[in-house]
N, C-alpha and C positions, 0 to 999 in steps of 0.2 A: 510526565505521564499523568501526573492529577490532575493539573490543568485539564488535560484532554478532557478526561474522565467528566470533570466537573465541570466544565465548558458542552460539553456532549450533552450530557444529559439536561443541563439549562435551555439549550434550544429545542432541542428534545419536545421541553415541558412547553415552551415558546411558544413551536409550532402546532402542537397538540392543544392547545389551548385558544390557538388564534384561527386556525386555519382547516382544523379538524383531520377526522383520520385519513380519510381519501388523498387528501392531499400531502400529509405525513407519508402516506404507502408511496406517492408515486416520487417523495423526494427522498426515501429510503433509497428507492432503485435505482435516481437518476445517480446518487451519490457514491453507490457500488461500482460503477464502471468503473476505476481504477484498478481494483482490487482485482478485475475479472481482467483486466489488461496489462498483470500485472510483470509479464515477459518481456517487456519494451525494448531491452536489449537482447534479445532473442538469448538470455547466458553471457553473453561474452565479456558481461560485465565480470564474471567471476575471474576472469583472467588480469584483469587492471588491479579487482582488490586482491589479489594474491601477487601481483607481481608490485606493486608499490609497499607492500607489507612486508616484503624481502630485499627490494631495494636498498642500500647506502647510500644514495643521491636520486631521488622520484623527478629533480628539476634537470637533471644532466642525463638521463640513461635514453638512450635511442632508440632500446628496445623499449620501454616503455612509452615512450613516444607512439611510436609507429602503432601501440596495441592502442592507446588514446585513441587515437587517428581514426582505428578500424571501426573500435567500437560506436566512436562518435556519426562513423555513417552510418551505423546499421540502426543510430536512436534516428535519425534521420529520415530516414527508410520507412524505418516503420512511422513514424509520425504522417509522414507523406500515405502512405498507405490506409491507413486509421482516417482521416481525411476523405480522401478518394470515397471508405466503404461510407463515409456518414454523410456524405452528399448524395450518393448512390441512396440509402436508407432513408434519408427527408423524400426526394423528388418519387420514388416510389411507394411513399408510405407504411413504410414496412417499420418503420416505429412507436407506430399505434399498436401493430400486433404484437411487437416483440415485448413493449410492455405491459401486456396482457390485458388485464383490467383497469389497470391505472390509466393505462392508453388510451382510454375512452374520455379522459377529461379534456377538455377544448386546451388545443397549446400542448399538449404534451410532447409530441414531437418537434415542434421547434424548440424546447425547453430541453432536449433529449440533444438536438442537433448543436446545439450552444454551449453545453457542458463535454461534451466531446471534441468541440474545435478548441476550445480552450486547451483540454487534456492534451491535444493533438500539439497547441504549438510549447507545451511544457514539457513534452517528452524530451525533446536535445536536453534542454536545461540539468534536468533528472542526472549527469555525470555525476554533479557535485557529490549526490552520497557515496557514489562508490570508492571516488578519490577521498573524500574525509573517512571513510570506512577503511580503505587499507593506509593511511597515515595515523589509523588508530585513534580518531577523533570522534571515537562514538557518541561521545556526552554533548557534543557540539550538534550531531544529527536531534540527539534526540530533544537537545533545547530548542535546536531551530522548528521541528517538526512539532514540539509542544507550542507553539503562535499558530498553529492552525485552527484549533478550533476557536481559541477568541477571537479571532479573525476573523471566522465565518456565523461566529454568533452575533459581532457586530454586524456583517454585513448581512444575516438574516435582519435583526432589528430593523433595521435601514430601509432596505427592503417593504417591510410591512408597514413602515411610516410613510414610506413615500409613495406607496403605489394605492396605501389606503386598502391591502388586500386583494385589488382588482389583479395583481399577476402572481398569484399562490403558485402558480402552476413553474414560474421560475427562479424559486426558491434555493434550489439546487446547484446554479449556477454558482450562490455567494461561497460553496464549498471548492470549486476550481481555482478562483480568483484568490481566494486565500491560499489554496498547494499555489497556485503560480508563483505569486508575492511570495512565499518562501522560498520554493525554488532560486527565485533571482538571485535572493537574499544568499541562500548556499551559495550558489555560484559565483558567487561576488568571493567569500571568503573560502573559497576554493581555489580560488585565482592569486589572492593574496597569498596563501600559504606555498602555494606550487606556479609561480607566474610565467617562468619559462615553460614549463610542462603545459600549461591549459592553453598559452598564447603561440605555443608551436602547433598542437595539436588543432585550436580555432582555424588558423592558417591553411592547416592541409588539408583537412577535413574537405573541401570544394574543388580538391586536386588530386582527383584521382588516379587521373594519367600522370601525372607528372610527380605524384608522392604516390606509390599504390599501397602502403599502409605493409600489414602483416597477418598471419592466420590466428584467428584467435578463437573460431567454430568448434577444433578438435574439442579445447573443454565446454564453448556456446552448448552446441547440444546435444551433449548429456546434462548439461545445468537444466538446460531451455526443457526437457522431460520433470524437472521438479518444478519450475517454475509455472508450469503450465496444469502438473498435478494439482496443484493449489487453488488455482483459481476453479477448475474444474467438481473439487471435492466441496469447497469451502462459500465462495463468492456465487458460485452459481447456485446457492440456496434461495435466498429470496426472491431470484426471478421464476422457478419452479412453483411457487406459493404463489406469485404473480398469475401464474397460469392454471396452477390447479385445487390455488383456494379461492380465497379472498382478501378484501384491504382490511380486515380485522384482523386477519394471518397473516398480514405483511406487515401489518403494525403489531402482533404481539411480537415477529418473531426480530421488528428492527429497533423495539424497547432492549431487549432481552441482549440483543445483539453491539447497544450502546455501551453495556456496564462490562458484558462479558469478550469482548472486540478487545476493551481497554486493558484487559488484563493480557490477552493475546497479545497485544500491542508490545507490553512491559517486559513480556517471554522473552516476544521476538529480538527485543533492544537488548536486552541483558544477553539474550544468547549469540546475536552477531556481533556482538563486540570480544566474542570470545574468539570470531571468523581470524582474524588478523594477529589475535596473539597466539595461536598454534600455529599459523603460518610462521612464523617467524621462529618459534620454539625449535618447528621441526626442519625448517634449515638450517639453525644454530645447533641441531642433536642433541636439545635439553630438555623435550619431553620425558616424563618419570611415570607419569601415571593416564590412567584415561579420568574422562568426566563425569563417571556415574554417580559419583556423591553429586555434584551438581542437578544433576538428573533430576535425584532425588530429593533434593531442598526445591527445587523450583516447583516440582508432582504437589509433596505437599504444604505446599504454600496454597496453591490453587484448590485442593480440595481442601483446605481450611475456609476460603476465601466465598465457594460454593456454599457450603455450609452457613456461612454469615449471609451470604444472601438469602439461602431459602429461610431463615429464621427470621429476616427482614427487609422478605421481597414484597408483603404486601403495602408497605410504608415506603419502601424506596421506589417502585414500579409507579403505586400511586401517585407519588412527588411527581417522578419523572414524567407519565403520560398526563400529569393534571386529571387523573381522574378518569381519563376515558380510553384506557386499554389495560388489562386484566392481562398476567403474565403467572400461567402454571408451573406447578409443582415439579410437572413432567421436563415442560420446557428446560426448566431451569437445571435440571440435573444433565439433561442433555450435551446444554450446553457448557456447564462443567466437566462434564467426561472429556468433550473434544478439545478442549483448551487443557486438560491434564495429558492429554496423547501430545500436545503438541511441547508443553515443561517437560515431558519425559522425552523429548525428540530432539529439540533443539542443540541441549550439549552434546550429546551424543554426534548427530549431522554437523557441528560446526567443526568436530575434532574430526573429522573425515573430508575438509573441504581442497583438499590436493586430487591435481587432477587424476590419479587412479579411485580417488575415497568418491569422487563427484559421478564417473561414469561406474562405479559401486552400486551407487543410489539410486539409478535410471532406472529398472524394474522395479523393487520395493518402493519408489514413488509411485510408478504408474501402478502398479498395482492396488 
């Protein structure tokens, strides 16, 4: 998670330095589309990492199979679908508006249409965290998912040497190309760890009629209500600035959003790795306690960590934009409150994540 951090904010300063802010704002937003599509399995992933977190044999069980099976068409589906809408979105143009101001730079929508077909044929891929997530192989997700951003720091560099500048506007792209290159990379040692399980489920996956798989929606969606809270509350921040500021407000708030994403990041990893060992506690009936000390070491870690920043936000902000985006006071406390709601949330929702604790959550998410 440092790497990220400090791979982040190196390109950060890269691109803020080479390519200026306009073009910083518009590869802020191309690089959020994940984040905002972040339901891919509509939920029903939560049924695979809860039922391989329980399993005695993940390479032999047939129910587990068959939820593989389900889930793997419905990443499919949607991939197909996400496709369909970004071709639909290039040929009518409707991606100059959707990203508001930035939309205005020449290329932005095929830059826009390029970083979504990528997204689109990595979604299958995307199984791999959930099966390393319920065989309890958290530190494996988060080592693989820390090569992203040197990845995409190299392939920014690259980028701006080879093109001389002249294609700022696809910049964004080099962050796809690095998730994919991981992706595979997961999926490879996904496959290793559980090879009957991935190489049955590959198999049926295109055989619907003749494997029809199993229900796996009852928990899909009520998950797919949190999963979609999220992006709603969170991810659809910058493209609202997109529309109703400017690239100065899209650039303080995706400076500000580099340093404090990263600590979200850290929550999120410490607290699903918590996902799969209450699962298994609480079909072994050796839960003792709940997680609110957790809660509350994560809370204030976060608001210590705040704290350091506003005391050296104006050196660290500076490093980061090179000089040319300014990041307030305000800002900065903001976005510490929301990243302490979410250390105060996560133990809490992971020791809840059985199907009656998931459709619990449907209101209080949406709400």
């Amino acid at each position: 998670m440092c790497t990220s951090l400090v791979f982040g904010v190196l390109t950060t300063r890269l691109l803020l330095g080479t390519v200026g802010v306009e073009n910083y704002a518009l590869y802020s937003l191309l690089i959020a589309f994940p984040a905002l599509l972040s339901f891919t399995d509509l939920g029903a992933g939560a049924v695979v990492v809860n039922s391989i977190a329980t399993s005695e044999d993940p390479n032999n069980d047939p129910m587990l199979s068959a939820q593989l099976t389900s889930v793997g068409r419905i990443l499919v589906g949607f991939a197909a679908v996400t496709m369909f809408i970004n071709i639909l979105l290039l040929l009518s143009g409707s991606w100059s508006h959707l990203l508001g101001s930035s939309g205005k730079i020449p290329g932005a929508d095929v830059a826009a249409f390029l970083c979504l077909s990528i997204f689109a044929c990595a979604v299958p891929v995307g199984i791999w965290v959930r099966i390393l997530l319920g065989l309890r192989k958290n530190h494996l997700i988060i080592l693989l998912q820390g090569l992203m951003s040197p990845l995409n720091f190299v392939f920014v560099w690259a980028i701006l040497g080879l093109s001389n500048e002249g294609h700022a506007e696809l910049l964004a792209v080099s962050s796809y190309l690095a998730s994919f290159i991981v992706g595979l990379i997961g999926l490879a040692i996904a496959g290793r760890m559980t090879p009957k399980l991935l190489r049955r489920a590959l198999h049926d996956v295109p055989r619907p009629v003749t494997v029809p798989g199993t229900r796996v929606m009852d928990v899909g969606w009520p998950m797919l209500a949190q999963l979609l809270a999220t992006p709603i509350a969170m991810a659809s921040q910058r493209y609202v600035l997109a529309h109703f500021g400017n690239s100065n407000d899209v650039a303080q708030y995706s400076v500000a959003a580099q340093v404090f994403f990263a600590f979200n990041a850290l929550i999120t990893a410490a607290g699903v790795s918590l996902w799969p060992r209450f699962a298994r506690q609480r079909s072994k009936g050796t839960i003792k306690h709940g997680p609110g000390w957790l809660s509350a070491i994560f809370a204030t870690g976060i608001v210590c960590a705040t704290a350091v920043i506003w005391v050296f936000g104006d050196e660290l902000f500076g490093f980061t934009s090179n000089g040319e985006v300014s990041v307030r006071a305000p800002t900065i406390f903001a976005f510490g409150a929301m990243v302490v709601c979410a250390a105060i949330l996560y133990p809490l929702g992971m020791f809840i994540m059985d199907k009656p604790g998931i459709r619990f959550q449907v209101v209080p998410a949406l709400t």
